[in-house]
N, C-alpha and C positions, 0 to 999 in steps of 0.2 A: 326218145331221148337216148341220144348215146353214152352216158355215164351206165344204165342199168342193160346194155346188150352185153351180154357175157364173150363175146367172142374180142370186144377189143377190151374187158378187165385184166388181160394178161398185160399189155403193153404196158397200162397205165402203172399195175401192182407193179412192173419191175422198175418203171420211171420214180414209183414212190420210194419203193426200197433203196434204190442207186441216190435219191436226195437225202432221205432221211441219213444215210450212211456218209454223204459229205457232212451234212451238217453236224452229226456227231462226231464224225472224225475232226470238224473243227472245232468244234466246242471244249470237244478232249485236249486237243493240242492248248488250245487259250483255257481252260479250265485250272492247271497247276498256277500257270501267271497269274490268275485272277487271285485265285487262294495264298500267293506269296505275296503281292501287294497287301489282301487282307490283314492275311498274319503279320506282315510287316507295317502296316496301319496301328492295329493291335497293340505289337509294340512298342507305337512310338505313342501312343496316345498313354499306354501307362507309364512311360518313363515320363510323359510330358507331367501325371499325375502326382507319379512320387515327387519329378522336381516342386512341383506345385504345394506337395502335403510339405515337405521338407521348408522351400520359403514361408511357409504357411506357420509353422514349427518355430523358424529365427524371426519372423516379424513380430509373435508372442512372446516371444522370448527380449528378442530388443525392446518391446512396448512395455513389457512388465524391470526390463531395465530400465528405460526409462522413467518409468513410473517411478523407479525407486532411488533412480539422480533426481526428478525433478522432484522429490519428498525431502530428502537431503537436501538440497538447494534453498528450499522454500524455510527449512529448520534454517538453516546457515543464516538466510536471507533475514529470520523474523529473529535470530542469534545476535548478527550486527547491528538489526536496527533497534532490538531492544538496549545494549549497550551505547549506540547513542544517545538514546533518549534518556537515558541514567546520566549519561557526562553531559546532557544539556543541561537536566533538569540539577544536577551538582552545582554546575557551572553558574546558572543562574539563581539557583541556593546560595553560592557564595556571593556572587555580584548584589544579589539583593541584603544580605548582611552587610556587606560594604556599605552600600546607600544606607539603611537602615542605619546604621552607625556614624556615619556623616550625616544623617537629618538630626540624628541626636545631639551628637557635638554642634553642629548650629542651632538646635532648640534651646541646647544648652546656654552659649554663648548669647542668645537673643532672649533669653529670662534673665543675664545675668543683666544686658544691657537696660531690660526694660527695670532689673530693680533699681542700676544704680541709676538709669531717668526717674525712678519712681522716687528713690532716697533725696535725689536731687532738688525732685521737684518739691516735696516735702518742705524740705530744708527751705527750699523759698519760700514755697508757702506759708510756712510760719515767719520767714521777715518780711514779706508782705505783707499777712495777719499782725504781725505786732507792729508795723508801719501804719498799717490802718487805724489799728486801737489806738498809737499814738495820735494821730488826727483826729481819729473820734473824739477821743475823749479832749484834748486841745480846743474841738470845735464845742461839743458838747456843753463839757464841766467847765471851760475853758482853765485847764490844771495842764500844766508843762509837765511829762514824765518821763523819762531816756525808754531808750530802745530796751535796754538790759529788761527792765521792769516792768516793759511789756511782752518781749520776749518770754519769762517767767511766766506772768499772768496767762498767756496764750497756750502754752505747755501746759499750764494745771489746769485749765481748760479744757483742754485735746487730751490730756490724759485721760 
């Protein structure tokens, strides 16, 4: 095997050293680039970070504003609509006192109607009733008696 004859290991050692010596020399030269990329990576990934904490910071900050417009809002909100419901509930306190007061005055007006239909009817009633008794008794007893005299007799009766 020709790797282990010593007589061609010189060639090969200085072919190994002459590579190994390119490729570190190129590694050296692309070696700073590589590390300034890096660090410049680096950098931008923590600015990218801070920008990130810092939105990260005004979103809480705007959320916990918000929070606290939309608490406001919501007072304001149950603020006006409790005050409507007061001027409704007024509003129809007073409208139903109106009505109320108008059924009255017509309950009123329709008991007064119904006494003087009632007085009325009374009033006939007894010349009816002494109408009657005058017949009755005409048919009856057969005794002629005026209305007056029945009239009277009907009333002490009904008393």
């Amino acid at each position: 095997m020709p790797q282990f004859e010593l007589a061609d290991a010189a060639p090969q050692i200085l072919w190994l050293g002459l590579i190994f010596l390119i490729l570190y020399l190129s590694v050296a030269a692309t070696l700073p680039k590589v590390e300034k990329v890096v660090e410049t990576r680096k950098g931008k990934i923590a600015a990218d970070l801070a920008a990130a904490e810092a939105a990260h910071k005004a979103a809480t900050g705007a959320e916990s504003g918000g929070n606290t417009a939309l608490a406001a809002a919501r007072a304001q909100a149950l603020a006006v609509t409790g005050a409507a419901r007061d001027a409704a509930a007024a509003a129809t306190a007073e409208r139903l006192a109106q009505v109320d007061a108008e059924l009255e005055a017509k309950a009123a007006e329709a008991a007064a109607k119904i006494a003087d239909a009632r007085a009325a009817a009374v009033a006939e009633l007894d010349t009816v009733a002494a109408q009657a008794t005058v017949d009755l008794v005409s048919r009856v007893a057969n005794i002629q008696i005026s209305n007056d005299e029945a009239a009277q007799a009907v009333r002490k009766v009904a008393a």
